[in-house]
C-alpha positions in Angstrom: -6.3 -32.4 -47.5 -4.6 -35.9 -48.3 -3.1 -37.0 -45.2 -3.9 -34.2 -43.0 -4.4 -36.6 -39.7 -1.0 -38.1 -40.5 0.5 -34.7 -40.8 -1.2 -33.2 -37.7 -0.3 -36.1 -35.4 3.8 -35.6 -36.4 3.6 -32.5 -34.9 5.1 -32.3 -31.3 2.8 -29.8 -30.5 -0.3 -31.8 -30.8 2.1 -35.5 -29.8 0.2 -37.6 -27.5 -3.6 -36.6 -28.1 -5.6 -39.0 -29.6 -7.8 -39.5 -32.2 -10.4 -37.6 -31.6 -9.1 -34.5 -30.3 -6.5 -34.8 -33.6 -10.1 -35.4 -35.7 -11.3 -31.9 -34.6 -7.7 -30.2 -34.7 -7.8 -31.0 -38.4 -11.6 -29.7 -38.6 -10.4 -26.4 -38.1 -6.9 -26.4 -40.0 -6.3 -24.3 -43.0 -3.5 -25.7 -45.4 -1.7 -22.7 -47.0 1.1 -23.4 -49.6 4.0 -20.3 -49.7 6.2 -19.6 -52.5 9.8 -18.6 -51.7 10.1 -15.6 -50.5 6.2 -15.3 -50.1 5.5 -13.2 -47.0 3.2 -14.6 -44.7 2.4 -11.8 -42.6 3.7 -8.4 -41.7 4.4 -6.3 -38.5 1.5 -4.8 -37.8 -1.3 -7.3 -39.2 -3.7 -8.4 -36.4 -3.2 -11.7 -35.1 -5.9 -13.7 -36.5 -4.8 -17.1 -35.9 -1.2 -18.8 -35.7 0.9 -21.4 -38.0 2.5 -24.5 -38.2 5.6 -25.6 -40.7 4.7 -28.6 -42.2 7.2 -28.5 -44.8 10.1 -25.7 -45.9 11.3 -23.2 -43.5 9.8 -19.9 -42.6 11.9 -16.8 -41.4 10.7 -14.2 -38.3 12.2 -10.9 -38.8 12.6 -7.2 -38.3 13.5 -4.0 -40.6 15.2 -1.5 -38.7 14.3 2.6 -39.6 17.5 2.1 -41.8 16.6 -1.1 -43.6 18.9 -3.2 -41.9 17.4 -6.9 -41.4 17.4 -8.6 -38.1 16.4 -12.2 -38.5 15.0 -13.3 -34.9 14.1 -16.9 -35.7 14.4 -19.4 -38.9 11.3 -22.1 -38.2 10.8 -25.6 -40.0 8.9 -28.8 -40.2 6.8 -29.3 -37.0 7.9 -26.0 -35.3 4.7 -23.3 -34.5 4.8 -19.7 -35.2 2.7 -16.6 -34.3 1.3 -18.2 -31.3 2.1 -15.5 -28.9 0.2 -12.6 -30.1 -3.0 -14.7 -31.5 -3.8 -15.7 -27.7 -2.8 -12.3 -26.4 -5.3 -10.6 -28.3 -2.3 -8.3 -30.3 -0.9 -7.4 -33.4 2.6 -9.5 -35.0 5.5 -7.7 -33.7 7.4 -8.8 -36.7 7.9 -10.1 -40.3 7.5 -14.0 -41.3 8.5 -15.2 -44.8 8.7 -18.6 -46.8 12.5 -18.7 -47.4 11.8 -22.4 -49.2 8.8 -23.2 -50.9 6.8 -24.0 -48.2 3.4 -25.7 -46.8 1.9 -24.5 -43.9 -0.9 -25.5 -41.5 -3.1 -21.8 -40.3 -5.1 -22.2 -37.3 -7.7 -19.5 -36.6 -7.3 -18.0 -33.3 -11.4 -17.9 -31.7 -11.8 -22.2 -33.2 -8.2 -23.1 -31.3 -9.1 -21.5 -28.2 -11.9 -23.2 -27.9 -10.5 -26.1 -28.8 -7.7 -25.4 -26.3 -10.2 -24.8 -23.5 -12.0 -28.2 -23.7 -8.0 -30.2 -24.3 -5.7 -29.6 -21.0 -2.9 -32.1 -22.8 -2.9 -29.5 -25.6 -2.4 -26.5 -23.6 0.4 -28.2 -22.1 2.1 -29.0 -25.1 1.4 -25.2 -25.8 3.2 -23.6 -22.8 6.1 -26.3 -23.1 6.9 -25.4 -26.7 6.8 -21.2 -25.9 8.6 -22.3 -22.9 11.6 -23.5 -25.4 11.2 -20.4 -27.4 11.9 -18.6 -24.3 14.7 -19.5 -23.6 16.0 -19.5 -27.2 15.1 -15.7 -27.4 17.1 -15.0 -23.8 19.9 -16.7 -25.3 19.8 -14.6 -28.2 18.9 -11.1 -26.4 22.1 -12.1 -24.2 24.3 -12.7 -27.2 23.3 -9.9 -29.1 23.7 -7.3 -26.3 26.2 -8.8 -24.1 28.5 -10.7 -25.8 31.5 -9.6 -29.0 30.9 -11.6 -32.5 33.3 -14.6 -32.0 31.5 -15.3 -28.5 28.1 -15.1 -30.1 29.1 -17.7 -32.6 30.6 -20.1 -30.4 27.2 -19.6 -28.2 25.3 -20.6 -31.9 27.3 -23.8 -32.0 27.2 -24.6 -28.5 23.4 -24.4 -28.9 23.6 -25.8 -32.8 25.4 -29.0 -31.3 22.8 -29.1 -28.8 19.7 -29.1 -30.6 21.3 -31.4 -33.4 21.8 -34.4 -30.3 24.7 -33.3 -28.5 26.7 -34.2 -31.5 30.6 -32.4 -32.0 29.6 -31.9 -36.1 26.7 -29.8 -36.5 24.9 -29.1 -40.0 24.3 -25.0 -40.5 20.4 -25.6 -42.3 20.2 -21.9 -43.1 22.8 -19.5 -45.1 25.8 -17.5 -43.6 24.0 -14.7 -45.0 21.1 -15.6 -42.8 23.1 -16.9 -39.9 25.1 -12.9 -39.9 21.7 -11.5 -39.6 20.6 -14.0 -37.0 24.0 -13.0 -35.0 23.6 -9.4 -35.7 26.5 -9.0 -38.1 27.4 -9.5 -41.7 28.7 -12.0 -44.0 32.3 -10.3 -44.5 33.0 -10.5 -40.8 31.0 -13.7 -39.8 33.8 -15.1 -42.7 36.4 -13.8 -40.8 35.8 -15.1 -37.6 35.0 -19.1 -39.1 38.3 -18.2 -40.6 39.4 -17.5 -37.3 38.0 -20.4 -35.3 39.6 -22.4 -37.7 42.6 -21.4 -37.0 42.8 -21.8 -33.4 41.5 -24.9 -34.0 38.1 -24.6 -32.3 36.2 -25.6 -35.2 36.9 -27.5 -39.4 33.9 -26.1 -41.7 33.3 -28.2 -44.9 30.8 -26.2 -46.4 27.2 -26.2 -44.1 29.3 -28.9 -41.6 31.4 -27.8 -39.2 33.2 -30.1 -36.9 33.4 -28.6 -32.9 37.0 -30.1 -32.5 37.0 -28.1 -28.7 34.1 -28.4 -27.1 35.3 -26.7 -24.0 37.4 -23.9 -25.8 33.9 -22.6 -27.6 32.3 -22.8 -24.0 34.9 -20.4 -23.0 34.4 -18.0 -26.1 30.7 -18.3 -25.7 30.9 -17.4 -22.0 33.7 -15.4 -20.9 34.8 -14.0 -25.2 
C-alpha cells in the first residue's frame, strides 16, 4: 500500500494523531478498489467493519417496496461511512455503491475498537464527525417531510453554499438525477423549479455552477416555502 501513511493522515478523521497511532491505524487498514457502480454493501449485511473514501464518491441509499430510489447521502474523499452500525453491533440499514471508480480504505470493526479504546483523540474525532452527520440527516428528515420541493432546494443550496466556504456560487458535484433522488423528487420537476428560481432571480445555473444571486430570498424559501 504505496503511501498508505500519507493517505491515512489526510483524513480528518484521524487529523491530529501522530505517528504512531497513524502507524498502527494503517496496520489494520484494508485498501479496496470499487468499480462504478460496484456495490459495496447491501441492507441487511452485518456490519463487519466501516469505510473510508480515499478517492471517488460512494452513494448511501434505499429501495422502497416499489423500487423507487432514495439516495440518503453521496460521500467522497476523506468522508467515513458505515460507522454507525459497526460499533452498535447491527446490520447496514441501507445500500452503498461506487458511483465513480473509487478507492476505499475498510476498517474491521473488533481491530478499530480496540484501537479506539487505547486512542481518546480518535474517539473524539469519531463522535465530532457523526455529530456533522447528524445534523445533515435532521436537515434532511425536516426537508423531506416538512417542507414543498422549491423550499427543499433552496435548503440544498443554503447548505451547498455553506459547506463549499460560505461562497454565493456553489458547484453541484453529483447529477440532477442524483440530487432529485437526494430531494425526494424527480428530474422533470427538480428542472422546473431551477427553471423557476431562475426566473425570480434567486439563483443563474451554468451547468453544475449556480450562482445564489439572493441569499436572503432562498433563506425565506428554505424556511417559511
Amino acid at each position: 500500500m504505496s503511501g498508505i501513511i500519507d493517505i491515512i493522515s489526510r483524513i480528518p478523521l484521524f487529523s491530529g494523531l501522530p505517528d504512531e497511532q497513524i502507524k498502527a491505524i494503517k496496520q489494520i487498514a484494508v485498501e479496496k478498489k470499487m468499480n462504478r457502480g460496484q456495490t459495496i454493501f447491501s441492507e441487511g449485511d452485518p456490519g463487519k467493519g466501516f469505510y473510508v473514501v480515499v478517492k471517488g464518491r460512494v452513494k448511501i441509499y434505499k429501495v422502497s417496496a416499489e423500487g423507487k430510489e432514495q439516495i440518503l447521502h453521496i460521500f467522497g474523499s476523506g468522508q467515513p461511512f458505515g460507522e454507525v452500525p459497526v460499533f452498535i453491533g447491527q446490520k447496514f440499514p441501507a445500500n452503498a455503491q461506487a458511483i465513480d471508480k473509487t478507492l476505499l480504505l475498510f476498517f474491521p470493526r473488533d481491530a478499530f475498537v480496540e484501537l479506539i479504546a487505547g486512542n481518546p483523540s480518535l474517539a473524539l474525532n469519531m463522535l465530532a464527525i457523526m455529530s456533522t452527520k447528524l445534523r445533515q440527516f435532521t436537515v434532511q428528515i425536516e426537508n423531506l417531510s416538512l417542507k414543498e420541493c422549491p423550499a427543499r432546494l433552496a435548503s440544498y443550496l443554503n447548505y451547498l453554499a455553506d459547506e463549499q466556504g460560505n461562497t454565493d456560487v456553489v458547484t453541484l458535484t453529483i447529477s440532477k438525477g442524483q440530487l432529485a433522488s437526494i430531494l425526494g423528487t424527480i428530474p422533470e420537476t427538480l428542472s422546473r423549479i431551477f427553471a423557476k428560481l431562475s426566473s425570480q432571480d434567486l439563483i443563474r445555473v451554468e451547468g453544475p455552477r449556480i450562482t445564489l444571486l439572493d441569499r436572503e430570498g432562498l433563506k425565506d424559501l428554505a424556511d417559511y416555502g
